[in-house]
N, C-alpha and C positions, 0 to 999 in steps of 0.2 A: 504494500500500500504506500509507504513511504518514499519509494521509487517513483509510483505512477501518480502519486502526488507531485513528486520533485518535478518530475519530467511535465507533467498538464497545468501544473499551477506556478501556479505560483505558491498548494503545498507547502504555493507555492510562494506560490510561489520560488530570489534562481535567478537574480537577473543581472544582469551586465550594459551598460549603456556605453555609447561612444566617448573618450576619454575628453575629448573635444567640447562636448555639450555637456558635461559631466553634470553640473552646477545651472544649466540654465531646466526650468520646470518647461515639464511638456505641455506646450500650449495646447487648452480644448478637453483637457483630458479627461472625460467621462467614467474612466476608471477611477477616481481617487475616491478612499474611501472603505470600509470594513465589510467585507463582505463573507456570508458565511456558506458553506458548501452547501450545496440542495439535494444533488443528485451526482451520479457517477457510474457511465457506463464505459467498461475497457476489455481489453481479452480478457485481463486477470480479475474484475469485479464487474458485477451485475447492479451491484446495490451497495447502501450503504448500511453497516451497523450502527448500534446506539453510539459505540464508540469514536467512529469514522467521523462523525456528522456531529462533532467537536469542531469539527478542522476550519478554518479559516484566513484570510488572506488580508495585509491591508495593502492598499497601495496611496503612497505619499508622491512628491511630486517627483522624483527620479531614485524611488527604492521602493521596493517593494516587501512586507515582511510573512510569513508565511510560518503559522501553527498547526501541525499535520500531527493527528490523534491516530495512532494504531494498535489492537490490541496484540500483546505481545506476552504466553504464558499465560492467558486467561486477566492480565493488567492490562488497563487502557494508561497507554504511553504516552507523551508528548516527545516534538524536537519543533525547534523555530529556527530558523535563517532567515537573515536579510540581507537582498541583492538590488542591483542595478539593472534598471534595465530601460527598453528602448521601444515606443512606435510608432509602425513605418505604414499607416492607412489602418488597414485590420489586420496587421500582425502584431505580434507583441514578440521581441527578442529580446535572448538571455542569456548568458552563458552558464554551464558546470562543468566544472574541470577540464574547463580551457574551449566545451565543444559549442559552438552555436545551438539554440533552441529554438525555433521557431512555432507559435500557435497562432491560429488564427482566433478571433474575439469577435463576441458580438455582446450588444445591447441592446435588451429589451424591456422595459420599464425597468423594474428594479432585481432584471435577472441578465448577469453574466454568465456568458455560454464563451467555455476554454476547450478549444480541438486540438490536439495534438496532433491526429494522426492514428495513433495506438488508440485514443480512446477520450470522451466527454467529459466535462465537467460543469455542469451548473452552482452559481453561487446566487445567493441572495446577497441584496442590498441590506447593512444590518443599522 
């Protein structure tokens, strides 16, 4: 879960921005703000548990923070990171461990939709 968080969210959240703009905020940016996971379709999950559905994202104007709940031994777990990141119309780039990320993002009232590719993520406006 931890993974397909890092990798879809912002989890995630995970981001990396251009060293260039580092400091200037992205103008317009409809993302900013707390958002909490809703749903979650991938290879590796269907659905979310009581647990999962902890997780949540904020994003500020050029970082991003990312609290991803997974049970672990029958314990519901936390980890949080906070990254950089960048976007380019309706992508949202990022880096981990050095690789580009790329998802595509939408907005729809007070619902963030994160594609990765591998798999969905809906968040709520919180």
């Amino acid at each position: 879960m931890k993974k397909v968080l890092l990798l879809l969210s912002v989890s995630i959240l995970i981001f990396s921005s251009c060293k260039k703009d580092e400091d200037e905020p992205i103008k317009g940016n409809e993302l900013l703000g707390k958002w909490k996971v809703f749903s979650i379709e991938s290879n590796q999950y269907q659905s979310l548990d009581e647990c999962m559905s902890k997780s949540w994202v904020l994003f500020e104007n050029t970082t991003v923070t990312s609290k991803d709940y997974e049970k672990v031994g029958g314990d519901c777990m936390s980890s949080q990171n906070t990254f950089n990141y960048t976007v380019e119309g309706s992508q949202l780039k990022y880096k981990v461990d050095g690789e580009e990320i790329i998802l595509i993002y939408s907005i729809s009232g007070n619902k963030l939709t994160l594609d990765g590719g591998n798999g969905t993520i809906v968040y709520t406006k919180m």
